[in-house]
N, CA, C and O atoms as CSV, one atom per row, in Angstrom:
chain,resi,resn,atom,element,x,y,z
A,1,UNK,N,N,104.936,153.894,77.443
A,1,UNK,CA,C,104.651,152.572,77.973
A,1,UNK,C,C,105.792,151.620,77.653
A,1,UNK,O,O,106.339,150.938,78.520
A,2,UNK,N,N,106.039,151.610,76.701
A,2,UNK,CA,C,107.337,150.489,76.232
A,2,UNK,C,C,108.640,151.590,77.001
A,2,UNK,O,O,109.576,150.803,77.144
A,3,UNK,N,N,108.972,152.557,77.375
A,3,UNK,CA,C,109.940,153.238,77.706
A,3,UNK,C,C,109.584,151.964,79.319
A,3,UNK,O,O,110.356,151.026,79.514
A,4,UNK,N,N,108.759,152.131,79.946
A,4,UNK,CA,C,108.826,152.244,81.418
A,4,UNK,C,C,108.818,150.618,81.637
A,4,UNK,O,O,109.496,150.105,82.528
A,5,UNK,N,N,108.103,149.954,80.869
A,5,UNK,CA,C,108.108,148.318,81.091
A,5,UNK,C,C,109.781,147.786,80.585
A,5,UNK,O,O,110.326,146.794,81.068
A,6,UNK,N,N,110.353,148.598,79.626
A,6,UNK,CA,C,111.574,148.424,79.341
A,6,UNK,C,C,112.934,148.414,80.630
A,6,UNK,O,O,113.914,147.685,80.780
A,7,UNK,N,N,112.249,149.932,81.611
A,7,UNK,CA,C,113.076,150.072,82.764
A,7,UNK,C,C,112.637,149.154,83.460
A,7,UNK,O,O,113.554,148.776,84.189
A,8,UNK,N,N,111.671,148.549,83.646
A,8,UNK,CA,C,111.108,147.687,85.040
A,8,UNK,C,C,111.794,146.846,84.960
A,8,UNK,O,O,112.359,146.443,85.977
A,9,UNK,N,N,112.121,145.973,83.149
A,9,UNK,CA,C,112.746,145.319,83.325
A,9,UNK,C,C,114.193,145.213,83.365
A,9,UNK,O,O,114.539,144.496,84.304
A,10,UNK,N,N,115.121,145.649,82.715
A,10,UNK,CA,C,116.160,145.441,82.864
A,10,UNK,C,C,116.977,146.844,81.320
A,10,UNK,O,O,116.893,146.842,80.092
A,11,UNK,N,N,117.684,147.815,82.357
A,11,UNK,CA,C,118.000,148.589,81.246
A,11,UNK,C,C,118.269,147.755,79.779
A,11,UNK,O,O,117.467,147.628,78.855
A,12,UNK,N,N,119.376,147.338,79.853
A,12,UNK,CA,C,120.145,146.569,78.434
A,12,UNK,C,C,118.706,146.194,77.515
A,12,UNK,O,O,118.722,146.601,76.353
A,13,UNK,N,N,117.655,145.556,77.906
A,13,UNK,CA,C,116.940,145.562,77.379
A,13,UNK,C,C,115.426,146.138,76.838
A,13,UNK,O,O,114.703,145.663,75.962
A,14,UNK,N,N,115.243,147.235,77.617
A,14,UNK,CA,C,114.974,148.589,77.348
A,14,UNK,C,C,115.319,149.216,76.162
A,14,UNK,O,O,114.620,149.514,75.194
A,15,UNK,N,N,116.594,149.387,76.396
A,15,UNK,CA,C,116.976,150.526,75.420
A,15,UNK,C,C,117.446,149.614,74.069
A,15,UNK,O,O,117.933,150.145,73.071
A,16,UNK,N,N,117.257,148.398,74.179
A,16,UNK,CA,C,117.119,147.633,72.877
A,16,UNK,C,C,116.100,148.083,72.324
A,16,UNK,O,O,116.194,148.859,71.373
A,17,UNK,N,N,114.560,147.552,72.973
A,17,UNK,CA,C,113.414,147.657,71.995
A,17,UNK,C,C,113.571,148.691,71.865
A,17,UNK,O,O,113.915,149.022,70.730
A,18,UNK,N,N,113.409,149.874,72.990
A,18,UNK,CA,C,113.309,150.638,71.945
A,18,UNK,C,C,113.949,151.526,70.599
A,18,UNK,O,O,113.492,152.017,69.567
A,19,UNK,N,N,115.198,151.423,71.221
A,19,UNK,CA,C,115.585,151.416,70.015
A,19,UNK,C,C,115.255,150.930,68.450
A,19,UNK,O,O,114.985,151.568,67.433
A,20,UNK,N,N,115.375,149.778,68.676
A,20,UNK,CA,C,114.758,148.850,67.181
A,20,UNK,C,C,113.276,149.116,66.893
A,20,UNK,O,O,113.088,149.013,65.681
A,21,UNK,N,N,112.147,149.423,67.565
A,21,UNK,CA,C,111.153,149.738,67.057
A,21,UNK,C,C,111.338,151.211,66.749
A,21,UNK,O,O,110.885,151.473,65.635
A,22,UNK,N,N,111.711,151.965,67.199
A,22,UNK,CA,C,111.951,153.443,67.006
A,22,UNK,C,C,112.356,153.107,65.185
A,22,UNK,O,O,111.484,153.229,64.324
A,23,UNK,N,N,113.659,152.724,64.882
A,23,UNK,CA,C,114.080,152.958,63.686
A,23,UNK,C,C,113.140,151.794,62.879
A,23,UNK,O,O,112.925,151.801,61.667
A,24,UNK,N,N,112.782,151.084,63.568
A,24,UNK,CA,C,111.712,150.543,62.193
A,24,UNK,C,C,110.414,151.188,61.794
A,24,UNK,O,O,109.909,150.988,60.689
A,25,UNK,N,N,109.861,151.997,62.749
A,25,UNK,CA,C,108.989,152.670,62.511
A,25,UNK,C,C,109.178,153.825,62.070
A,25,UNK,O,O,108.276,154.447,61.509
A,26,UNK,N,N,110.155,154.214,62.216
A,26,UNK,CA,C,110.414,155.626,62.031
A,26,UNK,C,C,111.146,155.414,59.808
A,26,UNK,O,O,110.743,156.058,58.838
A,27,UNK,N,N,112.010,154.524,59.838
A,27,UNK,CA,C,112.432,153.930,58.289
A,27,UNK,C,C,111.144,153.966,57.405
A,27,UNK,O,O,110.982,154.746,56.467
A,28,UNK,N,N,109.804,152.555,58.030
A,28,UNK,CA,C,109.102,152.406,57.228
A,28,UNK,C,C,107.884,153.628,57.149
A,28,UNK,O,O,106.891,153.462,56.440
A,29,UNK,N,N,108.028,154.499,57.723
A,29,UNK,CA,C,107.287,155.796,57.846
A,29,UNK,C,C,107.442,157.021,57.217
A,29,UNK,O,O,106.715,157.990,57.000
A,30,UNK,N,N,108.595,156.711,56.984
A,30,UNK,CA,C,109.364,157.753,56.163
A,30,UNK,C,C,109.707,157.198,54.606
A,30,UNK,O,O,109.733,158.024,53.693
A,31,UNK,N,N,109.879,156.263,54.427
A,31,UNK,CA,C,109.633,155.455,52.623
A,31,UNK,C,C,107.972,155.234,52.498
A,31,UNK,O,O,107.638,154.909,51.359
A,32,UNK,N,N,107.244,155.310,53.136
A,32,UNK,CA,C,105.866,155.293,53.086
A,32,UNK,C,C,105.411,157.011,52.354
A,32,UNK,O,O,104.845,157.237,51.284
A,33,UNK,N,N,105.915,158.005,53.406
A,33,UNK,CA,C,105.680,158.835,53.223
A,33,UNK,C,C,106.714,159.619,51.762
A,33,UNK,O,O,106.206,160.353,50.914
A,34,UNK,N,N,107.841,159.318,51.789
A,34,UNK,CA,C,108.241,159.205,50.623
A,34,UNK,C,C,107.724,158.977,49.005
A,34,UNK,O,O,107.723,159.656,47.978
A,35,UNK,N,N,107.326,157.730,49.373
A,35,UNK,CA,C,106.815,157.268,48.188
A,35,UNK,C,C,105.102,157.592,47.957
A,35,UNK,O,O,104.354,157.064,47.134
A,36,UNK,N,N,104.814,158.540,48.880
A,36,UNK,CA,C,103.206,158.572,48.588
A,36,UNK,C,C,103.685,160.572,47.924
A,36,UNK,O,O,103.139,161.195,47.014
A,37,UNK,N,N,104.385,160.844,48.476
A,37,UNK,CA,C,105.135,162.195,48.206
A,37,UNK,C,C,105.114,161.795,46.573
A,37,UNK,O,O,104.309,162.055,45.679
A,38,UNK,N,N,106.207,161.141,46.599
A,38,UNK,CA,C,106.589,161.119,44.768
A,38,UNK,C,C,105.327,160.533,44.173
A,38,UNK,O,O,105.240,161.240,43.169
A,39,UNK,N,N,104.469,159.854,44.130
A,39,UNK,CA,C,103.397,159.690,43.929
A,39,UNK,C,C,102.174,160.556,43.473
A,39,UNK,O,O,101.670,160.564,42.351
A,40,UNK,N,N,101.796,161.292,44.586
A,40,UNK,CA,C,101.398,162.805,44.688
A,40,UNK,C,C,101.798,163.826,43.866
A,40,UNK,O,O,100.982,164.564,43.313
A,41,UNK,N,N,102.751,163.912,43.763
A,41,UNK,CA,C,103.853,164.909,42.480
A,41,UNK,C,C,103.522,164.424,41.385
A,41,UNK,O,O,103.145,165.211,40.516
A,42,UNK,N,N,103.563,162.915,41.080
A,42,UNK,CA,C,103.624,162.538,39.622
A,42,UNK,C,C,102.162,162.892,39.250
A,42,UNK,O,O,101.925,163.644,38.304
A,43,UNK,N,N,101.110,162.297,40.067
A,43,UNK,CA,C,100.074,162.582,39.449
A,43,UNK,C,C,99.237,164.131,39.205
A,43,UNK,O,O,98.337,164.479,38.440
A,44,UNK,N,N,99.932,164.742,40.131
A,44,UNK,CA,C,99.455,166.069,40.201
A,44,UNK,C,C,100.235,167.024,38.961
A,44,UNK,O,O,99.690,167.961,38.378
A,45,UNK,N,N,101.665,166.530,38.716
A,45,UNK,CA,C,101.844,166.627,37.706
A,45,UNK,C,C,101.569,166.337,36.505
A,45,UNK,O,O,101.907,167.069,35.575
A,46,UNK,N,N,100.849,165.108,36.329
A,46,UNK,CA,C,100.368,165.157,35.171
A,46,UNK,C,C,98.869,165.929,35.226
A,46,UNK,O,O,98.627,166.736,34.329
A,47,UNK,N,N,98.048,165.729,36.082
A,47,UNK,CA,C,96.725,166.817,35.996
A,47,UNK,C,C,96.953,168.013,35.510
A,47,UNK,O,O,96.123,168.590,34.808
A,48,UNK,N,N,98.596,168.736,35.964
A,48,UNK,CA,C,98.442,170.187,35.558
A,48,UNK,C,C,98.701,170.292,34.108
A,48,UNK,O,O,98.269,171.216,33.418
A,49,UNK,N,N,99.426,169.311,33.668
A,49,UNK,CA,C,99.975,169.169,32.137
A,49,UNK,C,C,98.416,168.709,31.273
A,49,UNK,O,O,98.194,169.197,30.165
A,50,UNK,N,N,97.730,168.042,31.720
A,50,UNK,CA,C,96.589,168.153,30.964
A,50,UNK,C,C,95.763,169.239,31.243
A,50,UNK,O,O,95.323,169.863,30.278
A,51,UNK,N,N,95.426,169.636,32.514
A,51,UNK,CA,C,94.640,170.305,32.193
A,51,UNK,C,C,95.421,171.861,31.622
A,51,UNK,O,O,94.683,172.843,31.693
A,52,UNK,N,N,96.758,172.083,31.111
A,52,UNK,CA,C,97.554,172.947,30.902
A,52,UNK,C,C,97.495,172.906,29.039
A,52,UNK,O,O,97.628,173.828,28.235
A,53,UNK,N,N,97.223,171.339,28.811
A,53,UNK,CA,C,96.992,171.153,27.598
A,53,UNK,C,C,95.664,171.785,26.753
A,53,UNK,O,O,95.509,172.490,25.755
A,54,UNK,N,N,94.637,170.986,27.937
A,54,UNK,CA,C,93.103,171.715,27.704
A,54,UNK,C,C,93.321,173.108,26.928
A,54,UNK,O,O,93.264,173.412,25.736
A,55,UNK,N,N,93.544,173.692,27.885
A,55,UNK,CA,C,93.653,174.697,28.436
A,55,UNK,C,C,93.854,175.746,26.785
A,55,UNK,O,O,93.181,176.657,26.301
A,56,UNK,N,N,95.180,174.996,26.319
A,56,UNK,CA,C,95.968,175.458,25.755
A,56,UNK,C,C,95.012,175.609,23.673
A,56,UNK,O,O,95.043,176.442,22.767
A,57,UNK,N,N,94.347,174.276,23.897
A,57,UNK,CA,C,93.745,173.409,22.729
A,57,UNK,C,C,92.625,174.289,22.865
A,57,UNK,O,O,92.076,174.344,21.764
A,58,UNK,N,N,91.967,175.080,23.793
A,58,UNK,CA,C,90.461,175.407,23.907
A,58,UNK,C,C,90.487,176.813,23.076
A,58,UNK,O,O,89.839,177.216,22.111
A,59,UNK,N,N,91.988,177.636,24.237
A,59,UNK,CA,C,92.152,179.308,23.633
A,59,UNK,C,C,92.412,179.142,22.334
A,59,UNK,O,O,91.775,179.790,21.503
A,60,UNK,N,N,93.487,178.155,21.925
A,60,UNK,CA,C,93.790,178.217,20.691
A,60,UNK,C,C,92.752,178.345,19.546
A,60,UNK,O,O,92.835,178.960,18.483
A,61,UNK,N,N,91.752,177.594,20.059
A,61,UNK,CA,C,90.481,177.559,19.131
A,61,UNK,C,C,89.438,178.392,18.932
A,61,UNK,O,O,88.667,178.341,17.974
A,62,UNK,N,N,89.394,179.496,20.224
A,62,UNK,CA,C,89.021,180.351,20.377
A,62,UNK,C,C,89.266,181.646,19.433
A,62,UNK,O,O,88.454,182.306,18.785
A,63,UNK,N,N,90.744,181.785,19.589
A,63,UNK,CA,C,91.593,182.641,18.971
A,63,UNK,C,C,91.307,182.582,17.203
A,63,UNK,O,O,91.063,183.467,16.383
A,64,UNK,N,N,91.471,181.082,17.093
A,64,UNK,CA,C,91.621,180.807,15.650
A,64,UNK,C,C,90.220,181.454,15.218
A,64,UNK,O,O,90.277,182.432,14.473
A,65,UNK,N,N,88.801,180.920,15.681
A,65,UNK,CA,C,87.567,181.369,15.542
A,65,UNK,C,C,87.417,182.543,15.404
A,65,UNK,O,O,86.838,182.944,14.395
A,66,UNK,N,N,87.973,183.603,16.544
A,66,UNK,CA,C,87.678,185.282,16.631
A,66,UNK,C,C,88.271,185.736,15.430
A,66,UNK,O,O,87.845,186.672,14.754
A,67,UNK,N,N,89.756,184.706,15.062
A,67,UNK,CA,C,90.005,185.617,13.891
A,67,UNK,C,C,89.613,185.655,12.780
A,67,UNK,O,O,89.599,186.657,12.065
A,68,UNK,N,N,89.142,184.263,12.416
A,68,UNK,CA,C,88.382,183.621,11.184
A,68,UNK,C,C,87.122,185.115,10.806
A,68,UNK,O,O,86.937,185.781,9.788
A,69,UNK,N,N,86.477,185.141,12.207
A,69,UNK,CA,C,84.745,185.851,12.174
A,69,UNK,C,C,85.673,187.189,11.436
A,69,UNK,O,O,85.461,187.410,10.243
A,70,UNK,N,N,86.606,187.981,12.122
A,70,UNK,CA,C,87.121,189.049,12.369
A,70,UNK,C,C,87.384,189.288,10.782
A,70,UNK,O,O,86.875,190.296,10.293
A,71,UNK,N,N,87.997,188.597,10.111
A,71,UNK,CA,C,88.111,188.618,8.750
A,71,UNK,C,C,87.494,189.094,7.843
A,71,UNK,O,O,87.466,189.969,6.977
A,72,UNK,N,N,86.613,187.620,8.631
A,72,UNK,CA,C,85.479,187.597,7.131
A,72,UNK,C,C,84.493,188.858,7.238
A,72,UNK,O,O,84.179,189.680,6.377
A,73,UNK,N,N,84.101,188.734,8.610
A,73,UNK,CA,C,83.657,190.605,8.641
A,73,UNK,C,C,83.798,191.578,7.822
A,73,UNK,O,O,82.989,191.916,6.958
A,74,UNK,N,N,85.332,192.298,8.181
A,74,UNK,CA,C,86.170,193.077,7.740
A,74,UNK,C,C,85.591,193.084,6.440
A,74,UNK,O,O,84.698,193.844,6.066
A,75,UNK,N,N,86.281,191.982,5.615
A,75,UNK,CA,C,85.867,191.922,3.634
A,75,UNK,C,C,84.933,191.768,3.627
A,75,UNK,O,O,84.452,191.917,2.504
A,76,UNK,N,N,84.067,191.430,4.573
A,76,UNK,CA,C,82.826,191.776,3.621
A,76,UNK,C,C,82.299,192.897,3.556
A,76,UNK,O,O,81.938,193.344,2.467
A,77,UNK,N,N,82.121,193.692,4.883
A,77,UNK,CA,C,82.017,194.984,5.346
A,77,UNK,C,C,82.621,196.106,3.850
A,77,UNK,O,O,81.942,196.891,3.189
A,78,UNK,N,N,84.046,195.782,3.721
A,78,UNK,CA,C,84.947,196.587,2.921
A,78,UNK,C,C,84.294,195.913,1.524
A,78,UNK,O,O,84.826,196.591,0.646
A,79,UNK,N,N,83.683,195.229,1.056
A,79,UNK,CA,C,83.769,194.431,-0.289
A,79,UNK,C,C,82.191,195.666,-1.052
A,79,UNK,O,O,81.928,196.214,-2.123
A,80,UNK,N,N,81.663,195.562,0.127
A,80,UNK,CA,C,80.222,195.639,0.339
A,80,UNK,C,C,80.480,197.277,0.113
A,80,UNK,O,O,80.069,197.766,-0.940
A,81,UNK,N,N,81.019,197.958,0.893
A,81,UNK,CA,C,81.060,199.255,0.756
A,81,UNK,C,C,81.501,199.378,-0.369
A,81,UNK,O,O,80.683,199.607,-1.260
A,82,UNK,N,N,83.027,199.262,-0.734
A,82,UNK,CA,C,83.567,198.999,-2.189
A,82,UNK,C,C,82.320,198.960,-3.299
A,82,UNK,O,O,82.106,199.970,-3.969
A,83,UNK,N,N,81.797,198.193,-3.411
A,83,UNK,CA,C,80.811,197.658,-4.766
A,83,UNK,C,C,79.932,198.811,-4.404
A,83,UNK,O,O,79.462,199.231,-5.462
A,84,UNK,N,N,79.489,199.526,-3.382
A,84,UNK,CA,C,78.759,200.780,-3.587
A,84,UNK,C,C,79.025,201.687,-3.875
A,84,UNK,O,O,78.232,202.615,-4.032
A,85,UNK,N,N,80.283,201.744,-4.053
A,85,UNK,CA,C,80.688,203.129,-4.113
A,85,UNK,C,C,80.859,203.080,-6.030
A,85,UNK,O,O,80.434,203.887,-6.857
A,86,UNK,N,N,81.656,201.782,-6.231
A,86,UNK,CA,C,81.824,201.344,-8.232
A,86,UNK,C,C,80.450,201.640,-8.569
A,86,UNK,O,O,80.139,202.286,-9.569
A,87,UNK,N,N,79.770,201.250,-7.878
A,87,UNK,CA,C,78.142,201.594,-8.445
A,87,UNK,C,C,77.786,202.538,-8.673
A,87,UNK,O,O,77.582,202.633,-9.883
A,88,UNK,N,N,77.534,203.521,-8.070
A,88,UNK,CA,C,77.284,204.760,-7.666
A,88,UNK,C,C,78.302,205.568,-8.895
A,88,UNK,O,O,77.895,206.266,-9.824
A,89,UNK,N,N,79.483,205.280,-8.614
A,89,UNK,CA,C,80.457,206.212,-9.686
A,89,UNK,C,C,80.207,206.055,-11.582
A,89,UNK,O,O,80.339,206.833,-12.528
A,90,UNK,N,N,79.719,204.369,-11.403
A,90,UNK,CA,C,79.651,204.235,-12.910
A,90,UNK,C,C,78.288,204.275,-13.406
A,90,UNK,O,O,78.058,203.862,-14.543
A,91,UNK,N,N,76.813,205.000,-12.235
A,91,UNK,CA,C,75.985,205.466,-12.827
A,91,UNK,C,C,75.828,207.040,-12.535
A,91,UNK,O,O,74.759,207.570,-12.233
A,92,UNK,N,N,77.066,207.707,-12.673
A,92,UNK,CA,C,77.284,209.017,-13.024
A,92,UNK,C,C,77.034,209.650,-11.437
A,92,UNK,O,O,77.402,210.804,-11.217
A,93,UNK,N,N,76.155,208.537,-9.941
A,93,UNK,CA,C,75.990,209.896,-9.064
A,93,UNK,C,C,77.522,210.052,-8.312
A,93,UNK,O,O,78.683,209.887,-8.685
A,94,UNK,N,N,76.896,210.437,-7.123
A,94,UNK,CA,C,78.081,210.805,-6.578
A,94,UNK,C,C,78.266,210.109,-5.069
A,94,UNK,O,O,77.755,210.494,-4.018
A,95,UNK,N,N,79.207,208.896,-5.294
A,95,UNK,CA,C,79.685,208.159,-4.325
A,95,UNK,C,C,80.329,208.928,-2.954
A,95,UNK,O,O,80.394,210.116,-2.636
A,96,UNK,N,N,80.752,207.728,-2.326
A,96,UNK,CA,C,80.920,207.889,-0.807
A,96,UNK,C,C,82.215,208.960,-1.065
A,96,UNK,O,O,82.161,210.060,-0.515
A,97,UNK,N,N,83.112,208.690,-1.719
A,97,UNK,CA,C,84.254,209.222,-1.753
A,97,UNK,C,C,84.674,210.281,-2.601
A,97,UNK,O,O,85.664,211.011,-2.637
A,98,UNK,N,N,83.526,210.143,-3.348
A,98,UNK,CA,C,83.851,211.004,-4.720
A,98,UNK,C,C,84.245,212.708,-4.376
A,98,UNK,O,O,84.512,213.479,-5.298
C-alpha cells in the first residue's frame, strides 16, 4: 500500500518514504529484538546457574548422608561382630574365627 500510493504520487517521493520507514522499522526491530535476545540469555542464564547450584547443594548432601549411614553401619556391624567373637574366645568356646 505505501509502495503504490508512493507511485501514484510522484516517484522521488515514493521511494523516500519508503525508504525511511523501511530502515526505521527495520533499526528499531532489530535493537528491540536484540535487546530482548540479551535479556533472555541473561536470565536464562542465571536460572541454569541456580538451578545448577540446587542441583549441586542437594547431591552433595545426599552423598555426604549415604556416606555418613555407610560408615556408621560398617563399625558397627564390624564392632559388633568383633566383641563376639573376644567373647566367645575369652570364655574358652569357640569363636567365629577360631
Amino acid at each position: 500500500m505505501t509502495t503504490s500510493v508512493g507511485m501514484n504520487q510522484s516517484d522521488s517521493v515514493g521511494m523516500n518514504k519508503t525508504t525511511s520507514v523501511t530502515m526505521n522499522i527495520t533499526e528499531t526491530a532489530g535493537m528491540n529484538m536484540w535487546q530482548n535476545a540479551t535479556l533472555d540469555y541473561a536470565l536464562n542464564a542465571t536460572n541454569i546457574l541456580k538451578i545448577a547450584s540446587e542441583n549441586y547443594s542437594y547431591d552433595a548432601k545426599d552423598i555426604h548422608t549415604n556416606a555418613a549411614e555407610g560408615i556408621e553401619v560398617a563399625a558397627t556391624k564390624d564392632y559388633i561382630q568383633n566383641s563376639e567373637q573376644t567373647v566367645h574366645n575369652l570364655s574358652g568356646e569357640i569363636g567365629h574365627n577360631a
